[in-house]
C-alpha positions in Angstrom: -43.4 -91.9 6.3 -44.2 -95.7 7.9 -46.1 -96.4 5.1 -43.4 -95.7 2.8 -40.4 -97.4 5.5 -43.2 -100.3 5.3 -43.7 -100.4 1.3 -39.5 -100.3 1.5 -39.4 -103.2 3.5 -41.3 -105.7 0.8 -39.8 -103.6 -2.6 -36.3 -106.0 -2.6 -35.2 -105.4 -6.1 -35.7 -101.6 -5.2 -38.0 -100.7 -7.8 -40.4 -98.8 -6.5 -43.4 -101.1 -7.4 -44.4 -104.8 -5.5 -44.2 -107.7 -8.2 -46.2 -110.8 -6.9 -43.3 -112.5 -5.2 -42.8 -109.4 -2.7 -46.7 -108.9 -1.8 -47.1 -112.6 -1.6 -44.5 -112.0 1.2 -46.4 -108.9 2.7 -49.2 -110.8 2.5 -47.8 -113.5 4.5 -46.7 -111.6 7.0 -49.9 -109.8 7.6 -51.1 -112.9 8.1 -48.7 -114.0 10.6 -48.8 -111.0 12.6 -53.2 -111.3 12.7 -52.9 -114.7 13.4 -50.9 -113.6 16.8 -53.0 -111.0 17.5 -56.1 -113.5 17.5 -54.3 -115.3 19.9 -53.7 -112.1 22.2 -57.4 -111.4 22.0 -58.7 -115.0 22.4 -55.7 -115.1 25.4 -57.0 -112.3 27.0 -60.7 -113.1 26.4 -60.3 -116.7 28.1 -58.6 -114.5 30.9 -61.7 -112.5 31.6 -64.2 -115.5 31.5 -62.3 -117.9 33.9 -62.1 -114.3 36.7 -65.4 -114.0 36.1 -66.8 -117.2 37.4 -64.7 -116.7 40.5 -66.4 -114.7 43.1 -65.0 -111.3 44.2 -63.8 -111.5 47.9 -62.1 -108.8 50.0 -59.0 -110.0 49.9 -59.1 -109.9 46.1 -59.7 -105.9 46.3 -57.2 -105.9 49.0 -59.4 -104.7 51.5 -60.1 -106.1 55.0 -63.2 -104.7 55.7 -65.2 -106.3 53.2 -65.9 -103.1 51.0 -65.8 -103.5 47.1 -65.3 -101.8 43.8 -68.4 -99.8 42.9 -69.0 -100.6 39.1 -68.6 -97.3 37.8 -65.0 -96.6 39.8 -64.5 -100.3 38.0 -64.9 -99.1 34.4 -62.8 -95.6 35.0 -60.2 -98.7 35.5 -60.5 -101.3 33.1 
């Protein structure tokens, strides 16, 4: 059903078949939408490596007594 709401999208004149115009468009718009999601990931990547160079502290686990995260109660989490 998405598939066919998607192919709908891109078939303008309605005739149930994409001339080059209309997938030149879909095309397009794939691209656009990869192009954001590059950004997400390289975002979200450049997240990651700048809270990895800082140190864990207590406070940063919420914790006052200085315990931390054991690594595999971390990756149930992330």
């Amino acid at each position: 059903m998405e598939i066919e709401m998607l192919f709908a999208k891109y078939d303008v004149d309605g005739n149930r078949e994409l001339d080059e115009k209309e997938m030149q468009q879909m095309f397009a718009d794939l691209e656009g939408q990869k192009l954001q999601l590059d950004d997400e990931i390289n975002n979200q990547q450049s997240m990651i490596a700048s809270d990895a160079s800082r140190p864990p502290t207590a406070a940063a686990f919420g914790r006052g007594n200085g315990s931390g995260v054991p690594a595999d109660e971390f990756n149930v989490y992330v």
